[in-house]
N, C-alpha and C positions, 0 to 999 in steps of 0.2 A: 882845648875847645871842643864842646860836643860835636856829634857827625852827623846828627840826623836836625833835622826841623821841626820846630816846633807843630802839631798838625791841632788843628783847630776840633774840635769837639763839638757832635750831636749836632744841633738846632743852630748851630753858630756854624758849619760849614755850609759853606754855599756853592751848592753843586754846579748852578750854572757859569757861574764867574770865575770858577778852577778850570770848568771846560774850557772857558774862552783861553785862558792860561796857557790850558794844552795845544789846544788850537794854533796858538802862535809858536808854540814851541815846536811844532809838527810844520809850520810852515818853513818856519827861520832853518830847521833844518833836512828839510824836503825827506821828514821822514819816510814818505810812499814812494816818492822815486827812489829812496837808499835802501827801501825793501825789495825793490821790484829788481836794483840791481843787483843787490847780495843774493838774490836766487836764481840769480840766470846762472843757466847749467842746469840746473835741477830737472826735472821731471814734468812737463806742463801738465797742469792742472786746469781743463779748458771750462770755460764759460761763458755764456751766451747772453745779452741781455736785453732783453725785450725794452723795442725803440719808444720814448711816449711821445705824444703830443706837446710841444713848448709854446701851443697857444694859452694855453691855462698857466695856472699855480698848481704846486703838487698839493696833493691832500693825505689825511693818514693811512689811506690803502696803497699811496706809491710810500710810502714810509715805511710801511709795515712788511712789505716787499723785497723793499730797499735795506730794511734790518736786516731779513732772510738772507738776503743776497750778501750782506757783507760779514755777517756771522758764520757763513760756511765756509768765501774765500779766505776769511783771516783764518780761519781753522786750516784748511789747506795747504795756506801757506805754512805756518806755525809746524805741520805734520810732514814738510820736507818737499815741498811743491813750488813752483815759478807758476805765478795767478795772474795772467795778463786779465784786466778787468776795464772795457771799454765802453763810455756812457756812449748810448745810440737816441737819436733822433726821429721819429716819422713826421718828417715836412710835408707830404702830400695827401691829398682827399680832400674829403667834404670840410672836415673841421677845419682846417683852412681857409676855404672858398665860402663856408656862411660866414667867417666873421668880414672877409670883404662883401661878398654878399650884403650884409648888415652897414656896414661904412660907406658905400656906392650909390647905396638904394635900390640894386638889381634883381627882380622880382622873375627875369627868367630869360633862356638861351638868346632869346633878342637884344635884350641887351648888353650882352655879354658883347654878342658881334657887334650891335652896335659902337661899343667901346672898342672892343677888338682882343683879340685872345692874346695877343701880346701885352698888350697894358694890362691886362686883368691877370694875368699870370706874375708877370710882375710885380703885382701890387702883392698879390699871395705869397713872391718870395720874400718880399721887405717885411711880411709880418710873423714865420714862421719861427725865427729865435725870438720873438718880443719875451718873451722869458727868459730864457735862458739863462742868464742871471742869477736870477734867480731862484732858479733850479739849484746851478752850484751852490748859491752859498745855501740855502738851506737841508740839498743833501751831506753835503759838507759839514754845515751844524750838528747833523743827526750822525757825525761819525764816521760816515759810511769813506772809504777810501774807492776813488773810479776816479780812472783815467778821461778829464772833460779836455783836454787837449788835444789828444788821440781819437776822439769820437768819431763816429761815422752817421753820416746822415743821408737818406733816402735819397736826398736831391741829387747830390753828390753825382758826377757822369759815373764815373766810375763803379757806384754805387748800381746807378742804373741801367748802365751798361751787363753787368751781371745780371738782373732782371734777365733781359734781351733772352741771353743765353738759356736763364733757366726754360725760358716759356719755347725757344725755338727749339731744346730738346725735347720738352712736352712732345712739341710738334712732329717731332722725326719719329718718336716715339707711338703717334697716332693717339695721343692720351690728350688733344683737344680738340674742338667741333668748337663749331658755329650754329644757333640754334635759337628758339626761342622757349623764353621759361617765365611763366606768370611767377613775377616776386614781389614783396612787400616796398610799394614806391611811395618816395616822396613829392609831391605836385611843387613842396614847397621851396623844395634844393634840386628839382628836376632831376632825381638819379634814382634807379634801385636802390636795395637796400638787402645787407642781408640778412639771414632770420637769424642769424645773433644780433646783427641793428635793430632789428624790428623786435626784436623781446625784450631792448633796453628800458623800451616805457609805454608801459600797458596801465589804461586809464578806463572805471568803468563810466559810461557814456550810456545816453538816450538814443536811441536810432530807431527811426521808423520799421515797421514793421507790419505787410501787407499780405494779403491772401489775392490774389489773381487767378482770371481763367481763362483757361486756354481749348474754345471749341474743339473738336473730335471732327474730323473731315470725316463724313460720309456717314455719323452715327445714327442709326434708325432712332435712338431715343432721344439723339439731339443733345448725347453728353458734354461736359466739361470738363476738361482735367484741373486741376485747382491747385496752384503751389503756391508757396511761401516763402519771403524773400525778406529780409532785413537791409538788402543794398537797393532799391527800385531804382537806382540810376544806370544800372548793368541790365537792365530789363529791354531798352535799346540796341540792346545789341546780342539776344536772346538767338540762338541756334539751335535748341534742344530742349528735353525734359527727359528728368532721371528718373527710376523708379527702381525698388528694391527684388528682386527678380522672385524672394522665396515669401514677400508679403502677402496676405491678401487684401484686394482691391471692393471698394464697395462705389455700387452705383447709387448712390441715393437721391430720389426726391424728392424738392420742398413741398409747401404748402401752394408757392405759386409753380408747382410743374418745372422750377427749371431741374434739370439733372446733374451733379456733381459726382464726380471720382476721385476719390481718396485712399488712403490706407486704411482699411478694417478699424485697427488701432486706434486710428486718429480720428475717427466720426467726432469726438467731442470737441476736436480745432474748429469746424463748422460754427459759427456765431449759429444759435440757438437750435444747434441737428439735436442733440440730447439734454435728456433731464440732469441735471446737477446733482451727483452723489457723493457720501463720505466712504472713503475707503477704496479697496478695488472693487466693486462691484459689478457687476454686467453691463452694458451700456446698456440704456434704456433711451428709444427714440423719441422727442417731443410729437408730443398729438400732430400729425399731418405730414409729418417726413415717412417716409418708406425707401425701404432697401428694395431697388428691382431687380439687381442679381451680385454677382461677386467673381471675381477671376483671379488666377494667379498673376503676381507681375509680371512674368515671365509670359504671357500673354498677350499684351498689352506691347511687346518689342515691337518698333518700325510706325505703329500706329503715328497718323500724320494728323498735327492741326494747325491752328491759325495761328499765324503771330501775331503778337502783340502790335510790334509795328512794323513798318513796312521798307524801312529805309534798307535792308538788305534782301530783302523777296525775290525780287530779281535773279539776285549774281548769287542765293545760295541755295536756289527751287531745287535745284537734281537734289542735294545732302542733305540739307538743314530741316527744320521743323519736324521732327520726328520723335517719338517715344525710345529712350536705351535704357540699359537696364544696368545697376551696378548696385556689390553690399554695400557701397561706404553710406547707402540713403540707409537712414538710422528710422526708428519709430518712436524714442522718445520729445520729439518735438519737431512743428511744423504737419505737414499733412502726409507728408509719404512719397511727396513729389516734389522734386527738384530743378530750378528752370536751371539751364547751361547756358553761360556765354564764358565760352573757352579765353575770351582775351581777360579776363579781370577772375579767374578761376585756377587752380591750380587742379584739382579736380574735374573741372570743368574741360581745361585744356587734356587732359589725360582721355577723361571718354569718348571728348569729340574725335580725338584722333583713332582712339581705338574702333570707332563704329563705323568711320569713313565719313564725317559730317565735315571734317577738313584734314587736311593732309599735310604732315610733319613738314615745314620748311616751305610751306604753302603759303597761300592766303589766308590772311587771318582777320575778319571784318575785328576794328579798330577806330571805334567814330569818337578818341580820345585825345586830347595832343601832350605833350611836356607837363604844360602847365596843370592837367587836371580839368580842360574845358572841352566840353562838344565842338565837335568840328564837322565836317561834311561827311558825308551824306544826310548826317544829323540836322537837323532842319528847325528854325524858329515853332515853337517860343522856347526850346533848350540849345541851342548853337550858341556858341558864345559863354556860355553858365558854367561854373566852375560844377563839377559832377555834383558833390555833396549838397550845393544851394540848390541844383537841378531838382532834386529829389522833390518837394512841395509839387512842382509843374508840373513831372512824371506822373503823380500819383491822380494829380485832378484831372491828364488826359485820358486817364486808365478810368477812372470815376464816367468823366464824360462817353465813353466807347460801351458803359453797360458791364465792365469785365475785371471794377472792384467790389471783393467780396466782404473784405475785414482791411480795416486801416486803424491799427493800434500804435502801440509803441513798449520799446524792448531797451531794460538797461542790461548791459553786458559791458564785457571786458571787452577793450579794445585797441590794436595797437598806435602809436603816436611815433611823429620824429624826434629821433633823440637830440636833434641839433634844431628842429623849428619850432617843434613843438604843437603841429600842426596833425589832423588824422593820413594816416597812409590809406593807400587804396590797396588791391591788389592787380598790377597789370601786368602784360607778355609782354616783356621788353626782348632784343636783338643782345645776344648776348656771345660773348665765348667762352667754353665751359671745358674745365679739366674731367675727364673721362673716372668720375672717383668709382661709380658702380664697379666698372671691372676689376680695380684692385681691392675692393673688401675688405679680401680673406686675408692680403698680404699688409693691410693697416692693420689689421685685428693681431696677424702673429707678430708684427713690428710691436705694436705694443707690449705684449708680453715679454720682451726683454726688456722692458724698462724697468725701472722701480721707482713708484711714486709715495710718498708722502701728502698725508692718506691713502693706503692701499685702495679705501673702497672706492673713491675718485677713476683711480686708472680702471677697477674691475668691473662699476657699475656705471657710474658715468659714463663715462670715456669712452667704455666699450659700448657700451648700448645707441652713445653717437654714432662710432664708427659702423655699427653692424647695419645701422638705418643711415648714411651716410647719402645724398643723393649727389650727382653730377655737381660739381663746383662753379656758379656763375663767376668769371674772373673779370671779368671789362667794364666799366661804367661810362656811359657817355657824359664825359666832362673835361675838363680845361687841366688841371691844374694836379700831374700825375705824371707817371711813368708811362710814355705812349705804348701802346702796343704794337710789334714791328708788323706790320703785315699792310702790304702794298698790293691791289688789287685792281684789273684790268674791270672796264665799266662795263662789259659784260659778263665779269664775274668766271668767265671761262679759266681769268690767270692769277696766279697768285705766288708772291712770294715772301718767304715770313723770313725777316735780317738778324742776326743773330748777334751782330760787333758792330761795335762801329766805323773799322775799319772795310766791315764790308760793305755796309751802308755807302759809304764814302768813294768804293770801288764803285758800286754800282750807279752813283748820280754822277760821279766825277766832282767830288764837291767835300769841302775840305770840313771837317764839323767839329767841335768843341763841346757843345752843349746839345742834349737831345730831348729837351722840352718840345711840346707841340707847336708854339709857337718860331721852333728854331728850324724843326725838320718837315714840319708838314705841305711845304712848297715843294718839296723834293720830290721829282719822277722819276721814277726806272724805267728804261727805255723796254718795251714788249720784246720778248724774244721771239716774236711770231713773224718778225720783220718790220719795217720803218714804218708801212702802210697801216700797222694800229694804233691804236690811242695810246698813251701813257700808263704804266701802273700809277695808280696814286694811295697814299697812307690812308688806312681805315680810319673815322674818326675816333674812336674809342681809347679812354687808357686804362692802365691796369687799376683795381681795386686794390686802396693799399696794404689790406691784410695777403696780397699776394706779395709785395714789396716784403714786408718785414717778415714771414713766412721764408722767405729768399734771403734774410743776411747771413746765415751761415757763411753761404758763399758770394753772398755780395760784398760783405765789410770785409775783406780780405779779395776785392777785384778777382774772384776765382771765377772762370780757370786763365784767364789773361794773367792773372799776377799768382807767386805762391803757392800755385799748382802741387809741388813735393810739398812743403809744408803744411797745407791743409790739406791733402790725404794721408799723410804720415802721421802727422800733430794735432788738430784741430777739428776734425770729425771723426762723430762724432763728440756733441759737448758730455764735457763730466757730469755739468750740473747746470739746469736753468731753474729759476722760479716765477710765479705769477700768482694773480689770485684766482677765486674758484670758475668767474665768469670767464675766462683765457678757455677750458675746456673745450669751448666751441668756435674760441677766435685763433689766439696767437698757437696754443697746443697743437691745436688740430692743422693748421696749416704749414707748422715746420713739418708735421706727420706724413701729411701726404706729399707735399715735395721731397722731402728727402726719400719718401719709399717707390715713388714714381721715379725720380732719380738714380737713385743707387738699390733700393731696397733694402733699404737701412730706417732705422731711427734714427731723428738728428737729435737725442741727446739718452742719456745712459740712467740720469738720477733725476728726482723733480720733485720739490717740493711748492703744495700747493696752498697759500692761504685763503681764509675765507675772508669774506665782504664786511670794511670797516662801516659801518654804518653812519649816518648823520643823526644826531639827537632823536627829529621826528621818525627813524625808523625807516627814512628814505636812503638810496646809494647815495653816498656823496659824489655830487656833482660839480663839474669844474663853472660849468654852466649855470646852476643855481644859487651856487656860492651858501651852502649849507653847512659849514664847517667853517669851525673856528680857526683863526690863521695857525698851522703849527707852530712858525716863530716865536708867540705869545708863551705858547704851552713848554717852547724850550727854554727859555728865558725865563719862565716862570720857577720849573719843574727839576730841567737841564735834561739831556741826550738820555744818558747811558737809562735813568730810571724814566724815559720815554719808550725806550727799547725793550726793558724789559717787562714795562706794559704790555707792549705791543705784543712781544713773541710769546707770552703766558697769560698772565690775565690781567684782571685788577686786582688779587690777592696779592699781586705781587708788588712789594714796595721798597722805598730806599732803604727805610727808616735799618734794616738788619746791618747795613755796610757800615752805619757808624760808631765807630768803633775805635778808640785809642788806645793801642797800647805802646806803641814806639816810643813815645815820651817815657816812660821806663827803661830805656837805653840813656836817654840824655844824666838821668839820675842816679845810674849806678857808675857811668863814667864820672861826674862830678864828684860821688863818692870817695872811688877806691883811686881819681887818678888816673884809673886805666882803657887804654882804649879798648873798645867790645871788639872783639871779632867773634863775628857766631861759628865762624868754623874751627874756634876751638873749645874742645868739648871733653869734660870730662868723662870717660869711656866705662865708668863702674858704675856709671846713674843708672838706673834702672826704677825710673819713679812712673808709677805705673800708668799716669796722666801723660807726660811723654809718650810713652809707649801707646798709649792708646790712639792720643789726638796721630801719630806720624801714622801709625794701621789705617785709619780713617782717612787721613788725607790720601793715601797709598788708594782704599778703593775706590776715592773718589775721581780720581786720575783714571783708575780702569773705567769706570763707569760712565763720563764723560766724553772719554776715545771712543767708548763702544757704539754709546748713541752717537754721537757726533759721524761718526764712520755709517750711520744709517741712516742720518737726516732726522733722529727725532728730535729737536729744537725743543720741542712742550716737553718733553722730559727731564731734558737738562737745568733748565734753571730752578724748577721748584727744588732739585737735589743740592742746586748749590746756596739758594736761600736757606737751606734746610742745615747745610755744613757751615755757612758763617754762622747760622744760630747757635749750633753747637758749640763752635771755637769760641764766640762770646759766651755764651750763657754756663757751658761746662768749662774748657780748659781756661779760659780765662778766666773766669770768676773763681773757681777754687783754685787757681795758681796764681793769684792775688798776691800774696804773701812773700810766697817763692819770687815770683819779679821784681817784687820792693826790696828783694833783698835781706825780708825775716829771717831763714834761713842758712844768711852766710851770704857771701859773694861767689860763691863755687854755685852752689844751688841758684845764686838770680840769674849766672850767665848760662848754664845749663838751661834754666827754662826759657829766656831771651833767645838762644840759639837755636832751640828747639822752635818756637814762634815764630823766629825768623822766616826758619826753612820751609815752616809751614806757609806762610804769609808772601813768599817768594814762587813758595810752588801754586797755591791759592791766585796769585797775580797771571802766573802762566796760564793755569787753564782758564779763568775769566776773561783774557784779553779779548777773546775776540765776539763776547757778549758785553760787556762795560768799558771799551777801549778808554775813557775816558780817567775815570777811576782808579785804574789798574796802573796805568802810567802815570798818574800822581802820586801812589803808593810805591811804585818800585823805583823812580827815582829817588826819594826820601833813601828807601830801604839800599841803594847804590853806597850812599854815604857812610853805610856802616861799613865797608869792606878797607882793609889796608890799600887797594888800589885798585880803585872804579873800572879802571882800563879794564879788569880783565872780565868787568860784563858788561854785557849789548848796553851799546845807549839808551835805545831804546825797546820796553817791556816788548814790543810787535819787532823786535828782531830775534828773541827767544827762540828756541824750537820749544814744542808743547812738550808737557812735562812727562816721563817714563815714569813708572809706577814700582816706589822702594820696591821690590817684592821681600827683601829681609826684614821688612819695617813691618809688614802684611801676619797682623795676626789675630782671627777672624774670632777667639774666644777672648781675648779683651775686648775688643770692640761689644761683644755679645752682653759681656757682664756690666760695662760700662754703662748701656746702651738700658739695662735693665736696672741698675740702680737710678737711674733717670726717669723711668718710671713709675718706678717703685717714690723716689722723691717728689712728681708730679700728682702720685696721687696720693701721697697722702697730705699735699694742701688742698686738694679737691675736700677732703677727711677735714679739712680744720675749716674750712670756707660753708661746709656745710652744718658743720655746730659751732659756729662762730671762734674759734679759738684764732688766736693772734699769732703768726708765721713764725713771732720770734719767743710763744710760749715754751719753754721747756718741755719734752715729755719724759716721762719716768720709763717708757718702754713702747714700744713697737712692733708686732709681730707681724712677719710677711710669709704670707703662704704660696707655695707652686707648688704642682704635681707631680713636675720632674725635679728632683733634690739635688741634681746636680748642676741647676740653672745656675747656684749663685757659686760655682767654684774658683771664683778672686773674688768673690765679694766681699770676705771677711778685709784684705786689701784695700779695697775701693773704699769700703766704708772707713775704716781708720784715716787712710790718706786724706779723704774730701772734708771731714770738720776742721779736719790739722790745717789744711792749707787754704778753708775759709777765710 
């Protein structure tokens, strides 16, 4: 009875329906847990894997990832490693809370409490696996082996509990503050936002776009300073004007006498100060404007005028209304003059502080609420108006006052919620910030031990984040997160930050299990000042969850409460994480700085980084927008392994090379001669020089394979191995055609069977852990050939990766093979171009090189390859 199966051919196999095959044969015999356990003992191989969101569907960028990530641990493994590989979850933030948000109807913090922060949290936890599901089966489909049993998820006490700790060593450490930082906010989800959120989606937009003036207190000519502003809703709340200290300033004026100051440069922003020219030419002033003199900016410091409006005059007479002087005021657009209101400025907030117009940790006039509406001192007909609708009012009270000059409009790029989809403002929120300024130097040399894939990533990117890195905002005022521990007396005199929950529990007297907001935020610590003061009570604030998953190192392993020797021993340092390119300023950057604020380490050693799968229109694929096509369809269509190997090379890359029969040439010559194959016996005097070649070639294809695989270059590998099945089909097989059928004898067909074998078994090795699907339909077949299957792995992913013959290794047949290939390529090129027909006879053929010793086995090559056509 033959030993092998019969294998289906070309266009008649169907990749995805063999997968399902395997699939089941992978379950029935818990082939990952029978790897996970044949490798304990070994050597760990650590890996880290960045937690997703399970309120979506995956898309091809967590796939393309997710290839990444299981094509180095099967390599790993395969190279003599134990790969514990553990799917992670992030249950908390925003993307949580807007999709109840969205279910509730809850438009803002009101009614939040109005429902109550316990039901609304709750609701957030019954929705955060709504996936989950299907997540498994479809990372599952794609191959990828991870542990979804063993997971760890953010919510998790335990999970969160390590949070605690990371943030209370910040603390001990002096590497966090409390402060305020204008950042990218949403009116829409009421939370900051950080500038990797706020660069998720930038949309060009119309915005108004105003020229205003601001009298000169005391000017003999009765000037005006004149700035330009694109937000006129932040004009309410104006404490300053900027000027550029090395500019020059011109006083000009019009036809009716008024006098305006501007930047030299900028005379032509003036609605009709100059004549309209091509080119650079000189400005030239329209008939009746006149320059009455010019100053440097720097001149012009302290200089005091009128505001705008009036609702903060009052409480900011001593500081406020004054000329500062700073380079960031540019002269290619606007006037040269910059109005400040430090609460909705990032900039703005810098110079007012720097010139004493307010004071770090001060007051900060703020007439904005949560939602994005005027509020008090702010005064009808803008109180109540969301900012942005504000703006129309603003402009027509500034029109009515005498003191608008130009009211145009300005399309620009501008940022949006990546979850509302609504415009961000920029405001000062209350924030708590990890101290990144002072460690720098020590992110910058952390990184340099690493090694990333893309080099230029870690050297350009990366580093040019790090060198410009600013203070880390960590806290968001919302609901549904990891609370931040810090328990603080109501005059702020006391404070204490809880680090476990065991001492949580000391300190109220109060037994705890879960440490959600809604579970601990009732909880006082009694003042140590004695009984006669108030309670400590919890800050409202939780951690932003890119601090969360930043922290699983040591949070999915409960460190340092659990594990504590194992994960300084074993597990930090990971070997290898990967992500896509946008991670650089999310997930990257924040294991970066906790682990080098922590230990001064990098938390991981190797990284490879992929780029951004796209959506047809050119857009990111969104889980939100539903821009992408189901993967499912595409695996069922297509099937895994030639999904995968899209994914990690190109679209050059395709099935069509893997199919390939030749094992049915086993069933044949057994049927034949009667006798069973075994390819391990061989006759030892062949020396037929296609043997010899194709095992030389497989031999460097093994080096080559380890080399890169050992350096993470992924893109290198598979075009070389698309390129060696082309070979073994197109060369050794098709001119050992003959030799297989057994033309030659049955000594000669098992010879060459045997030789295909080995290659086809070692071939199985090194693809496994890019076509896992493939590889183990072919090597079980190829099992069937052996007198007794027992004595290999059940399964092709229990293999170690293949060592490289080095006796097989012989670099001038491969050489000459490799050039009569060429030599036969082109001269159908030679018949395609004077129409000759492939299978015309020729009478003679001359082939020239330079060096005459190119072809020293060719006379060999050439005899052997017509014979065994």
């Amino acid at each position: 009875m033959p030993t092998v199966e019969e294998v289906v051919e070309g266009k008649d196999y169907n990749f995805p329906a063999e997968e399902e095959a395997i699939l089941r044969f992978w379950k029935e015999n818990n082939t990952f847990e029978e790897q996970l356990k044949r490798s304990e003992g070994r050597p760990e191989y650590v890996f880290y894997d960045g937690p997703p969101f399970a309120t979506g569907l995956p898309h091809y960028g967590h796939i393309l990832a997710g290839t990444i990530k299981d094509v180095v641990t099967r390599f790993a493994c395969s190279t003599g490693h134990h790969v514990s590989r553990r799917f992670g979850w992030d249950c908390h933030g925003l993307p949580v809370e807007h999709e109840i948000d969205k279910k509730l109807g809850i438009t803002g913090k009101g009614d939040v409490l109005k429902l109550g922060i316990d039901k609304y949290n709750e609701e957030c936890r019954s929705i955060v696996m709504r996936y989950s599901k299907e997540w498994e089966k479809t990372i599952s489909r794609t191959g990828r082996w991870i542990d979804f049993e063993n997971d760890y998820k953010t919510l998790d006490p335990k999970f969160m509990e390590s949070v605690w700790w990371v943030f209370k060593t910040l603390w001990e450490k002096d590497l966090v503050y409390k402060g305020f930082k204008v950042m990218p906010y949403s009116t829409a989800c009421n939370t900051p936002l950080s500038n990797f959120e706020a660069g998720l989606d930038y949309r060009d937009v119309s915005d108004p776009a105003v020229m205003v003036s601001f009298p000169i207190v005391g000017c003999n000519l009765g000037a005006s300073l004149v700035a330009w502003t694109t937000t006129p809703w932040t004009l309410p709340a104006n404490l300053a004007l900027c000027v550029n200290p090395n500019f020059n300033y011109a006083y000009v004026k019009n036809p009716a006498g008024k006098v305006f100051v501007v930047a030299d440069a900028r005379l032509g922003s003036i609605p009709g100060a100059t004549v309209k020219q091509k080119g650079n030419q000189n400005t030239i002033l329209t008939e009746g404007w006149e320059v009455l003199k010019k100053v440097i900016g720097s001149e012009m410091k302290d200089i005091r005028y009128e505001p705008m409006f009036t609702f903060f005059t009052e409480l900011m007479r001593d500081t406020a209304f004054k000329v500062c002087c700073d380079d960031y005021v540019t002269g290619d657009s606007g006037t040269g003059v910059v109005h400040q209101a430090p609460a909705y400025g990032e900039d703005d907030y810098r110079i007012c502080i720097s010139n004493g117009i307010i004071i770090k940790g001060g007051l900060l006039p703020d007439p904005v609420d949560v939602n994005g509406c005027f509020i008090l001192p702010v005064t009808v007909p803008f109180s109540g108006k969301h900012v942005k609708t504000a703006d129309k009012d603003i402009i027509s009270a500034i029109k009515d006052k005498g003191r608008l000059i130009d009211n145009s409009r300005i399309v620009h790029s501008y940022p949006y919620c990546w979850r509302s989809h609504t415009p961000l403002i920029y405001k000062a929120v209350a924030s708590y910030f990890v101290k990144v300024d002072i460690i720098k130097s020590k992110l910058v040399k952390n990184n340099e031990k690493t090694h990333w894939v893309p080099s230029y990533v870690k050297e350009k990117r990366f580093r040019n984040w790090l060198e410009n890195a600013h203070d880390w905002a960590i806290s968001r005022n919302r609901y549904w997160g990891t609370p931040i521990p810090v328990w603080c007396s109501p005059d702020g005199e006391e404070i204490r930050v809880i680090g476990s929950i065991a001492e949580l529990q000391a300190a109220t007297g109060t037994k705890i299990s879960d440490i959600h907001r809604h579970l601990i935020d009732h909880l006082e610590i009694p003042s140590c000042r004695g009984p006669e003061y108030p309670p400590l009570k919890r800050v409202e604030d939780v951690f932003d969850c890119w601090f969360e998953s930043g922290s699983m190192p040591y949070a999915q392993h409960h460190y340092p409460f659990e594990n504590k020797t194992i994960f300084e021993r074993d597990v930090f340092p990971a070997d290898f994480i990967a992500e896509g390119l946008d991670q650089t300023r999310g997930w990257f950057y924040t294991l970066m700085v906790l682990s080098t604020a922590l230990f001064d380490r990098p938390a991981f050693r190797n990284l490879v980084c992929n780029g951004l799968v796209l959506a047809a229109d050119g857009k990111k694929m969104s889980k939100s927008l539903k821009n992408y096509p189901d993967p499912n369809e595409v695996l069922n269509q297509y099937g895994a392994d030639a999904l995968r190997l899209y994914l990690i090379n190109s679209p050059v890359v395709r099935a069509e090379p893997l199919r390939f029969k030749e094992t049915g040439n086993v069933r044949r010559v057994e049927e034949t001669s009667g006798h069973h194959f075994n390819p391990f016996i061989l006759d030892q005097k062949a020396v037929n020089i296609l043997d010899r070649w194709i095992a030389s070639a497989t031999s460097s294809l093994v080096t080559f394979v380890k080399t890169e695989m050992c350096a993470y270059r992924l893109y290198t590998v598979v075009p070389r191995l698309v390129s060696f099945i082309g070979q073994l089909t197109n060369i050794y097989v098709r001119y050992s055609r003959s030799r297989l059928k057994g033309k030659f004898g049955e000594i000669e067909s098992r010879n060459a069977l045997a030789t295909l074998f080995e290659v086809l078994l070692v071939l199985c090795k090194t693809m496994a852990p890019f076509t896992p699907f493939f590889v183990e339909k072919l090597y079980q077949n190829l099992r069937h050939c052996l007198p007794d299957q027992g004595d290999m792995e059940p399964s092709i992913h229990f293999c170690k990766f293949p060592e490289a013959a080095e006796q097989a290794h012989d670099a001038r047949v491969e050489a000459s093979v490799n050039r009569i290939q060429t030599v036969i390529e082109l001269g159908r090129h030679i018949r395609e171009r004077n129409s000759r027909p492939l299978k015309t006879p020729l009478k003679r053929m001359t082939v020239a090189h330079v060096d005459g010793r190119c072809f020293t086995l060719a006379p060999e090559c050439i005899v052997q390859l017509p014979l065994l056509s």
